[in-house]
N, C-alpha and C positions, 0 to 999 in steps of 0.2 A: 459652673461645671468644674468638678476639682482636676487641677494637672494631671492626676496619673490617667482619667478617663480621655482626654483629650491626646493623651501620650500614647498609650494607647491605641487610640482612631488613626492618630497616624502613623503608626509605626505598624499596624494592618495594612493601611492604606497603601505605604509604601512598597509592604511586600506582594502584595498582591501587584502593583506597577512593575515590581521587578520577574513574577511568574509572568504577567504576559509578557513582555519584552521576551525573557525568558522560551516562552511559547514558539512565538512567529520568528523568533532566531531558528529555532531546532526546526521551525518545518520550513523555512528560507534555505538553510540547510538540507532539506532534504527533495526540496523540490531541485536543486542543485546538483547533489548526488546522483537523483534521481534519472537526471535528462541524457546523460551517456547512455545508459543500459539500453535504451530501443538502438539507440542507433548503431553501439557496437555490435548486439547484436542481429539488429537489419543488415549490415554488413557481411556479417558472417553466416547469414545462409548463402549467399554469394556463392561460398565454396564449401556449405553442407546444406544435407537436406534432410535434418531430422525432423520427423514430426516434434518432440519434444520441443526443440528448438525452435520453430515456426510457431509451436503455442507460446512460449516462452517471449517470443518478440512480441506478440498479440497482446501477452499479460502484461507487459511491462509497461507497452505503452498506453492501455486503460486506466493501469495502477499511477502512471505518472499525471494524467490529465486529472486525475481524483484528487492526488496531493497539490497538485497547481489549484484546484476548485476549493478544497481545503485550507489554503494558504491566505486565497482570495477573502474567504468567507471569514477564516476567522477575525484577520485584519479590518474585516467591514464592523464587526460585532464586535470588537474591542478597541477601538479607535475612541470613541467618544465617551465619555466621561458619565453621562444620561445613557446608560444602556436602555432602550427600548425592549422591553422583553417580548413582548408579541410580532416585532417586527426580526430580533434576532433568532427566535424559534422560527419566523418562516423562511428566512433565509436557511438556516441550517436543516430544515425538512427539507425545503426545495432542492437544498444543494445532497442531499446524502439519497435523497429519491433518483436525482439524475445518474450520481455515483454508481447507485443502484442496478439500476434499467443499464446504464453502459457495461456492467460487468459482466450481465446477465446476459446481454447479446455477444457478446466477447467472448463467453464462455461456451454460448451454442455454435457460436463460429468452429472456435476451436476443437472443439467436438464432433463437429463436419470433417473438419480437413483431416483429422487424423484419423477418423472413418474412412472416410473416403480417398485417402493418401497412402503411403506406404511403399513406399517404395526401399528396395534391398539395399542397394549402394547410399550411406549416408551422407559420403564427403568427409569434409572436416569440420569436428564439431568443438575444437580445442574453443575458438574464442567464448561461445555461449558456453561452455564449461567454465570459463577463467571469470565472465560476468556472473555467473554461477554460486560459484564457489566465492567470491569477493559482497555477494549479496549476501550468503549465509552469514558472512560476520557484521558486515555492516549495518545490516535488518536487526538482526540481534540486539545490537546496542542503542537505534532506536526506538527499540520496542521498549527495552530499559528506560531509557528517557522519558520516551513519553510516558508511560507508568507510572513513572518518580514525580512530574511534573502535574497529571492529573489526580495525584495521592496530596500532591501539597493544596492544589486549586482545582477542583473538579471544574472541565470545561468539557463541551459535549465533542466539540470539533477535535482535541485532544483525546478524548478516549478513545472516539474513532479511529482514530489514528494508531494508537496504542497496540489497538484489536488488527488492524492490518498488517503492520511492521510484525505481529505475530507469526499472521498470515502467512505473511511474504517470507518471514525466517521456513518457515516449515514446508513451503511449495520448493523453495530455491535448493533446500536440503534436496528434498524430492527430485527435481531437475538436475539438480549434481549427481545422484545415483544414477539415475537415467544416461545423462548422456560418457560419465565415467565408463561404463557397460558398452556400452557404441563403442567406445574411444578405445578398450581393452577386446572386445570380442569383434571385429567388425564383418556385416556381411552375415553373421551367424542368425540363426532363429532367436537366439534369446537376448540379440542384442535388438533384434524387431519386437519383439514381443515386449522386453522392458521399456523400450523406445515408444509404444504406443500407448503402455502402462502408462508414461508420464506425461504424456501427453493429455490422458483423460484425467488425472491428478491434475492437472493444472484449469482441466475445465470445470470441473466439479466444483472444486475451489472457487473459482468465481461466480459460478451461478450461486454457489453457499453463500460466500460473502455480500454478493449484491443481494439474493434476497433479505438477508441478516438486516446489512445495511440501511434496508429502505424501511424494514419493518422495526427497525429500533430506533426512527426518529421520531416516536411519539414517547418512549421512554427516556431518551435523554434529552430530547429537546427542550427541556424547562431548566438546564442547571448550566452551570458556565454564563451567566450573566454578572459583570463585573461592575 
């Protein structure tokens, strides 16, 4: 076999070694970043009571158990040298079905309570604004990443990803206008009314996504085998 084909093999070889490393760094990272958010703001309905914000806590912590399920899975499917293709498609069905189904009941939750909730007096909604606002740029950049990183190596766990860090840049925008309105008008009609606006934004959102989700693990579940 001549040197340049062999030079070659491995020098694909390699790079593809350094995308997934590459991979399960940026989502080690983001399961990382990710695990403040509920709790900051679990904390901080303590002393507010937006609806917004109470969806807000709901999403975060769905979204973070998805990115740990994603973390998990893709390290299982790219650990071994022998990808198993039929066993790495059912792990990553399995796992974007349950992602799924979790966002979709997360989503009807949250669609409850801001129905059925409402109350005038909001509290203080500064911290879930400052996670808020700290989410719009932060999502952003991984959405970038992962983008860049599924554009060099199509992996399906990684688009996934891609598509939510989207997601999540465009809801948290959403929630930053929401509770900014609170925070500048408070007590007002229109600080209720945008307040409950984004609250059904955030549920919509997930039931969107989780249905998306679950229904697009037979389209990419055959790519991202290494």
């Amino acid at each position: 076999m001549p040197h340049a084909v062999l030079a070659k093999r491995a020098y694909n070889g390699c790079m593809q070694d350094q995308n997934q490393k590459s991979s399960a760094r940026t989502l080690l990272v983001s399961v990382i970043m990710s695990t403040p958010g509920p709790l900051v703001v679990g904390l901080g309905l303590l002393v507010g009571r937006s609806s917004t914000q109470l969806a807000d806590f709901f999403r975060r912590s769905a979204e973070l158990l998805a990115i740990i399920c994603a973390y998990v899975i893709h390290r299982m499917t790219t650990s071994d040298e022998g990808c198993d293709e039929e066993r790495r498609a059912r792990l990553e069905r399995g796992a974007n079905r349950f992602i799924g189904a979790m966002m979709c009941v997360a989503g009807a939750a949250i669609g409850l309570l801001a129905l059925l909730g409402g109350q005038a007096e909001k509290g203080n909604v500064v911290p879930g604004l400052v996670i808020a606002l700290m989410g719009v740029v932060a999502n952003a950049i991984f959405w970038l990443r992962y983008r860049s990183l599924n554009t060099r190596q199509p992996n399906a766990i990684v688009a996934t990803q891609a598509r939510l860090y989207r997601a999540k840049t465009f809801v948290d925008f959403c929630v930053s206008s929401a509770l900014i309105t609170v925070l500048a008008a408070p007590g007002t009609a229109l600080a209720s009314f945008v307040d409950l606006a984004g609250s059904i934004i955030v549920a919509v959102y997930m039931v969107y996504s989780g249905i998306k989700t679950a229904r697009e693990t037979g389209e990419t579940g055959g790519r991202g085998c290494v």
